[in-house]
C-alpha positions in Angstrom: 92.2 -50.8 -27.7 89.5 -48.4 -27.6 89.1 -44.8 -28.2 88.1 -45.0 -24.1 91.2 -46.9 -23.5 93.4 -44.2 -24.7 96.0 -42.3 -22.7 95.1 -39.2 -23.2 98.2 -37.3 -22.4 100.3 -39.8 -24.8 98.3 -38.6 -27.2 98.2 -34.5 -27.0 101.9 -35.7 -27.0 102.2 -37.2 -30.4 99.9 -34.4 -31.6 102.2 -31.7 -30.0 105.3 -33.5 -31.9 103.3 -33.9 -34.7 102.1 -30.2 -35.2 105.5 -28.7 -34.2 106.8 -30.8 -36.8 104.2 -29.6 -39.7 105.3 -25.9 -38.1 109.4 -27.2 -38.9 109.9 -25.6 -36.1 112.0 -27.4 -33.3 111.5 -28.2 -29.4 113.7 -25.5 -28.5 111.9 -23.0 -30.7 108.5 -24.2 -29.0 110.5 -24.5 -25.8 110.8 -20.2 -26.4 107.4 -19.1 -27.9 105.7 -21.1 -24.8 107.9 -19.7 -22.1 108.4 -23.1 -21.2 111.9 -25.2 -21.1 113.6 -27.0 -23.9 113.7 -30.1 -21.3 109.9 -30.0 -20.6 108.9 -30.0 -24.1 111.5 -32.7 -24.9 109.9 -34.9 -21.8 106.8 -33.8 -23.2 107.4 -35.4 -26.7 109.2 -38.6 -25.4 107.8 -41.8 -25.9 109.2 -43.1 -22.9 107.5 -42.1 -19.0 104.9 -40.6 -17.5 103.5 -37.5 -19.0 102.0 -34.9 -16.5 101.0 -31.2 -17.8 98.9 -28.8 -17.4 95.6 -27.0 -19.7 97.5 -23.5 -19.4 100.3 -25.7 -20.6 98.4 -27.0 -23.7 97.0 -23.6 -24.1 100.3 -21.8 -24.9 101.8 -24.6 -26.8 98.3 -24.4 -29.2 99.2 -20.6 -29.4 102.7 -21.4 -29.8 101.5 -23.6 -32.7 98.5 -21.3 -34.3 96.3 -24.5 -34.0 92.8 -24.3 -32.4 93.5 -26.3 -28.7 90.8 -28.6 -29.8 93.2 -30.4 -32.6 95.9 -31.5 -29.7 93.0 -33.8 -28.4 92.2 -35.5 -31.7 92.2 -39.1 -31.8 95.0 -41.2 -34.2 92.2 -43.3 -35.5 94.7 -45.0 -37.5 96.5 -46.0 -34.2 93.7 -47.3 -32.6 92.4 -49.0 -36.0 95.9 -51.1 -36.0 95.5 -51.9 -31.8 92.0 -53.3 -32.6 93.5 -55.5 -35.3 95.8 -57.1 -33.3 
């Protein structure tokens, strides 16, 4: 895998999850400071089906966060250095 093969939403996903996390806060607590519901930030986070949001979405969960928006479209070069050694 490339950095051009990458699914995109999968990962501002495992960056949401992974900057909520370094925030200790939890879903639900995102879930309130974005306005959004506890469900579509769980569904957000899961590994598992297709992910489908929205920039105003990513935008209030950046605020929620205090991160710059940018850092939820960083690439996990450690991710894609283990898919290219496969």
């Amino acid at each position: 895998m490339n950095k051009y093969q990458i699914n995109i939403y999968e990962q501002i996903a495992r960056n949401i999850k992974k900057y909520r996390k370094d925030a200790k806060i939890t879903q639900a607590v995102l879930a309130e400071r974005t306005g959004l519901s506890h469900e579509f930030i769980r569904r957000i986070e899961s590994k598992k089906g297709i992910k489908s949001f929205s920039v105003d979405t990513i935008w209030k969960i950046s605020l929620a966060l205090d991160i710059e928006v940018g850092k939820l479209f960083d690439l996990d070069m450690e991710l894609l250095k283990k898919d290219t050694n496969k």
